[in-house]
Structures are given as C-alpha cells and as structure tokens.
C-alpha positions as CSV (number, residue, x, y, z in Angstrom):
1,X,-34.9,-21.3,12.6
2,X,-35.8,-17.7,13.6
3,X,-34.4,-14.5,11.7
4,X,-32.1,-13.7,15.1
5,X,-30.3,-17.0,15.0
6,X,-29.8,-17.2,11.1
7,X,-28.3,-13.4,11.4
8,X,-26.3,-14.6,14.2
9,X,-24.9,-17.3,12.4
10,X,-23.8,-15.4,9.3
11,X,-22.4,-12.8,10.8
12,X,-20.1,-15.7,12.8
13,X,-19.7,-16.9,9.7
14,X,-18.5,-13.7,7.9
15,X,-16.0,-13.0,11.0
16,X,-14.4,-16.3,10.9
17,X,-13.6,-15.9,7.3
18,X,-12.3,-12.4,7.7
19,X,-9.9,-13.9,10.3
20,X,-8.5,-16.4,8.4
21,X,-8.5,-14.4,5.5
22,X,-5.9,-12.5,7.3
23,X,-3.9,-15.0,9.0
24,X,-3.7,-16.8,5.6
25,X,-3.3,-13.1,3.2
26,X,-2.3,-10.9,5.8
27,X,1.8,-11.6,5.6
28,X,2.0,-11.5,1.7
29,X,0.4,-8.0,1.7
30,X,2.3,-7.0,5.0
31,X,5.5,-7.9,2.4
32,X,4.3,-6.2,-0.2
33,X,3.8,-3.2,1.6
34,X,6.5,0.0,1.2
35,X,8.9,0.1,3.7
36,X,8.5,3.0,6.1
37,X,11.6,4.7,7.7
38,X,11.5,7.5,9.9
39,X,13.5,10.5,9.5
40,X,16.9,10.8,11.9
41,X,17.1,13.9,13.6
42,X,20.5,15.0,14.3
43,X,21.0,16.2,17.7
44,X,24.7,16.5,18.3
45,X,24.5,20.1,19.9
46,X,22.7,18.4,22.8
47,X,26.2,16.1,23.2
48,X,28.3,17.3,26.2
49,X,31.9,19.0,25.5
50,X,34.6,16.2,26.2
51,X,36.3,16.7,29.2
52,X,40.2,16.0,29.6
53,X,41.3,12.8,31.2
54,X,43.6,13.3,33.9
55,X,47.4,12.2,33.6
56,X,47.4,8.5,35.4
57,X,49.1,8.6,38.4
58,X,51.9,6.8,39.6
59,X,50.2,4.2,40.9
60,X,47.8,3.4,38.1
61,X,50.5,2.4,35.8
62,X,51.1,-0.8,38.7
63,X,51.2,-4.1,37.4
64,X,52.2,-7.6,38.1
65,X,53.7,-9.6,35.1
66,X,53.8,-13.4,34.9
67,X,57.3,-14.8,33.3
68,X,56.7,-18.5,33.8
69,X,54.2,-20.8,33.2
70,X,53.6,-19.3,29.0
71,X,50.0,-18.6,28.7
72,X,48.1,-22.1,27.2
73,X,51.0,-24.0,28.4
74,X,50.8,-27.8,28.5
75,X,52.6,-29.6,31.6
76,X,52.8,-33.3,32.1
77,X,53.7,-32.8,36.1
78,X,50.9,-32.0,38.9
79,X,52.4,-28.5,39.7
80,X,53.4,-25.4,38.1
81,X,56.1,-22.9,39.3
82,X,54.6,-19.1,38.6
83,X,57.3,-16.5,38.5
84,X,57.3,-13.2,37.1
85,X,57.7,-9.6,39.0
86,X,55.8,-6.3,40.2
87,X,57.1,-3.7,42.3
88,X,59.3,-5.0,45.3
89,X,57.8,-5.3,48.6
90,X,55.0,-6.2,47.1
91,X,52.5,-9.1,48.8
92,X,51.5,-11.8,45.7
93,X,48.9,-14.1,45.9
94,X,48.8,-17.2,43.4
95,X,45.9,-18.7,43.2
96,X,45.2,-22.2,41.7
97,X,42.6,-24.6,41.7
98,X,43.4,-26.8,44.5
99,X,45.9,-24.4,46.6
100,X,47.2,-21.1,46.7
101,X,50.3,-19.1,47.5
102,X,51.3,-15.9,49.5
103,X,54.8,-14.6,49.5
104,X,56.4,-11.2,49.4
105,X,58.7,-9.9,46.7
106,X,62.2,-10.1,47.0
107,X,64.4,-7.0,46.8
108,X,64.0,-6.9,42.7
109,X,60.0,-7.4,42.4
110,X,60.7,-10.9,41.9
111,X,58.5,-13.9,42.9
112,X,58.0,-17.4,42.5
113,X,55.3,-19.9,43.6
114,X,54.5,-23.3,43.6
115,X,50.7,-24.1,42.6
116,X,49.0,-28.2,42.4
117,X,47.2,-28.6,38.8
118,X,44.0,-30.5,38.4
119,X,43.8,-32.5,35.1
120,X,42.8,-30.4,32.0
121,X,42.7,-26.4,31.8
122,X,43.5,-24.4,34.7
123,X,43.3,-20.9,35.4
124,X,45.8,-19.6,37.9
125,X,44.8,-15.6,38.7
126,X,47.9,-14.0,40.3
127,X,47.4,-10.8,42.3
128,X,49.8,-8.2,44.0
129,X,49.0,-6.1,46.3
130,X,51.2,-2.8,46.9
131,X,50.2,-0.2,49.5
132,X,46.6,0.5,49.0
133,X,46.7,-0.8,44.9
134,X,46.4,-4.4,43.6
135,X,47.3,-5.3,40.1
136,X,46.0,-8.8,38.7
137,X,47.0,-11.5,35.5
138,X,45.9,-14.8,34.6
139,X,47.6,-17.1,33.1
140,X,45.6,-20.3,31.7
141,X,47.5,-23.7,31.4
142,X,46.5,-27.4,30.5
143,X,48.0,-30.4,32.6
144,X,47.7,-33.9,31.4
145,X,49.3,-36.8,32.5
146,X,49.9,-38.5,29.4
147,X,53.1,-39.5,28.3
148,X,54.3,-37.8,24.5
C-alpha cells in the first residue's frame, strides 16, 4: 500500500470517529453547557398612545335572542320550534340541517319557526337581518329517537 492511500485512510478514519464521537457525546455536553439568555430591551416608548373607542351606535347594540329550543337540548321528535325575538320588522332566517325558515317579525320582535332534525347534534344558526345590520345566534341541540 502506498503512503497516499494509508494517509487517506487514516485521516477517514480519524473523521469518522470525530463524527460519532459527537453524535454519541455531543448532547451530554450540549446539556451540560450554561444556559444563555439574552438581555430584554424594553421598548415601550416606541408603543403607540391608545386611541378612544367610539360610543357604539345604535345599531351595533342589534341582536337576535333565541327563547326556545334551550341550548344542548335533547328532543325525541324530528322537529324543533325556534322562537325568540330581535327588533320588529325584522327578516329571520332559521337555518337547520335539512331545511330552513324565513319569516318576518311580528309587531313585538317576535318569531317562531319550524326546523326538521337529523339524528344526533344539530346546530341551528338563526340570523336577523334589520335594515342594512344582521345579528346572528346558534343554538346546538341533540335529537334522538329513543324512547326514555
């Protein structure tokens, strides 16, 4: 074997072994190591003054409520009546699974609607519409067929 190749091979030799000496040694002394922190620099005179909110407006303070079905109800019929109220003259959308409803608040902000249930949870969004705001609430009810 010639000097170039027996150099060649120890120095292969040595760099494998310096490898796995640190993949094997490497994480214990990474451990044992001082933790390092950097310092915080404190820049709150860079944070922007608060500006004051505006008073809501009529309109933002616009809601629907739902009265009936109690939220996480359990039914053991295939439909649901949703009642509850928002401003009157307002447009109402129920919206079930299978079918949805559109009727317009009586004289009090009152509605009611009829919705079809699926078996298990259902998740009936109802949204009222008033002028050029909307308002929306979910309610979330189980059916199930079974007899207690």
């Amino acid at each position: 074997m010639n000097k170039d190749a027996f150099f060649a091979t120890l120095i292969g030799l040595g760099i494998g072994l310096l490898l796995t000496g640190i993949i094997l040694v490497g994480p214990n002394i990474v451990k044992s190591m001082p933790k390092v922190t950097l310092p915080s620099i404190n820049l709150s005179f860079l944070k922007k003054q608060p500006t004051p909110t505006p008073a809501p407006s009529p309109e933002a303070k616009y809601e629907v409520t739902i009265d009936s079905p109690l939220p996480d109800a359990i039914e053991s019929t295939d439909s649901v009546l949703v009642s509850g109220g928002t401003l009157k003259e307002s447009k109402v959308i129920i919206q079930g699974i299978i079918d949805d409803v559109v009727i317009m608040t009586n004289g009090d902000g009152k509605f009611a609607g009829k919705v079809t249930l699926t078996e298990g949870k259902n998740d009936i969004l109802v949204t009222s519409y008033h002028a050029s705001v909307s308002a929306i609430q979910k309610v979330t009810v189980y059916y199930t067929p079974e007899v207690w």
